[in-house]
C-alpha positions as CSV (number, residue, x, y, z in Angstrom):
1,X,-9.6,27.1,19.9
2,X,-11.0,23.7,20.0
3,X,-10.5,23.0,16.0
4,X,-5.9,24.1,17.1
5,X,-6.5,21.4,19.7
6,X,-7.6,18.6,17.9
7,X,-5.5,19.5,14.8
8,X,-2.5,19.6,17.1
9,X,-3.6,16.4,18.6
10,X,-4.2,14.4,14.8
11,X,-0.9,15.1,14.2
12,X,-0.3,14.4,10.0
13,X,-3.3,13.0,10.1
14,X,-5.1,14.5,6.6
15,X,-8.9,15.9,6.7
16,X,-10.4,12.6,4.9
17,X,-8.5,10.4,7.9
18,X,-9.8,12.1,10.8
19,X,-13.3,12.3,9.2
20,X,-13.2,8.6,8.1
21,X,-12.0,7.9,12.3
22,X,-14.7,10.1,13.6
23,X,-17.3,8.1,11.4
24,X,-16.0,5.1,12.3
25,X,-16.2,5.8,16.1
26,X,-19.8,8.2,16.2
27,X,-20.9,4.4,14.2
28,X,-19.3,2.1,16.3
29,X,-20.1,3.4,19.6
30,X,-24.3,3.3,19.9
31,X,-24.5,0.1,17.1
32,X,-23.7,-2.4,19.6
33,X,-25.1,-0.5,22.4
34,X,-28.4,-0.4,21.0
35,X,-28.3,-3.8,19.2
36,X,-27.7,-6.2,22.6
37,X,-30.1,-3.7,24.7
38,X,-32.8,-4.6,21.8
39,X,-31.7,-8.2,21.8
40,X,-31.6,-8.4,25.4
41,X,-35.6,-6.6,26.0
42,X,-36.3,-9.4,23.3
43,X,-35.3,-12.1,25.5
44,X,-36.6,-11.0,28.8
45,X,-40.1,-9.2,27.4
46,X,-40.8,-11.5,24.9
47,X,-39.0,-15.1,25.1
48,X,-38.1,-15.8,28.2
49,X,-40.9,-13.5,30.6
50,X,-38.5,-12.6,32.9
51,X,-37.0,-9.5,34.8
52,X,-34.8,-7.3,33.0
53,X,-31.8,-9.5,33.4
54,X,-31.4,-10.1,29.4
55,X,-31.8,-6.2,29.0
56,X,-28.6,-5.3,31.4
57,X,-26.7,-7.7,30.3
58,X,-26.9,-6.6,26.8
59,X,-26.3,-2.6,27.6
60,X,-23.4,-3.7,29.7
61,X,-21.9,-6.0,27.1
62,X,-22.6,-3.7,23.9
63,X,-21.0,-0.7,26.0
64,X,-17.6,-3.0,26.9
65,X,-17.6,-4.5,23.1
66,X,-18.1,-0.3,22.1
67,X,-15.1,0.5,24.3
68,X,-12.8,-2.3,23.5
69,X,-13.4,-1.2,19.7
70,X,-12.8,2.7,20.3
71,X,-9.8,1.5,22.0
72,X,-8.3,-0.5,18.9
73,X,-9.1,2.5,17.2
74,X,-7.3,4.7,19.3
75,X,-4.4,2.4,19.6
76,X,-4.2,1.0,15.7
77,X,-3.7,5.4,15.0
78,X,-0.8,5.6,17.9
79,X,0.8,2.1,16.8
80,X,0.7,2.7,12.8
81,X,4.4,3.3,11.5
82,X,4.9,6.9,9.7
83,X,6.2,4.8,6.5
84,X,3.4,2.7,6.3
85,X,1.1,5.7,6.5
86,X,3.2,7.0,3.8
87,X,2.4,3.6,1.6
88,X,-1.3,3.9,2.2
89,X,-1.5,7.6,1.5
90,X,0.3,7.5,-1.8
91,X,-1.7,4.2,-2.7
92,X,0.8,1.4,-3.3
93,X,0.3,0.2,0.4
């Protein structure tokens, strides 16, 4: 039931695209994320001695650059005309 929904919802998007998307997304997600938290406990533990501003800061950053990125994501597969699709899938695009 779940597999008919998200088929439905891909549209003529092929096996290899979908799976190249999910990749994409399940990687860009937690990579900034965790890299600015890290950066972040560096600063405030390490550097700087100080409360966990640093660390916040970082997780809140990493988890608005994450969304913004899904978002292009989202929106580059929605925005993407059928012919140039049709160029790229083919190879001469």
């Amino acid at each position: 039931m779940i597999m008919k929904r998200l088929h439905k919802a891909a549209g003529d998007m092929t096996s290899s695209e979908a799976i190249v998307k999910l990749a994409i997304t399940v990687f860009f997600v937690p990579v900034p994320i965790v890299a600015l938290t890290i950066a972040g406990l560096w600063l405030d533990y390490y550097k700087l001695n100080t409360t966990p501003l640093f660390l916040a800061l970082g997780a809140v950053l990493g988890t608005l650059i994450s969304f913004v990125g899904v978002c292009k994501i989202i929106a580059y597969g929605h925005s993407c005309p059928q012919s140039h699709l049709e160029r790229h899938n083919k190879g001469t695009g």
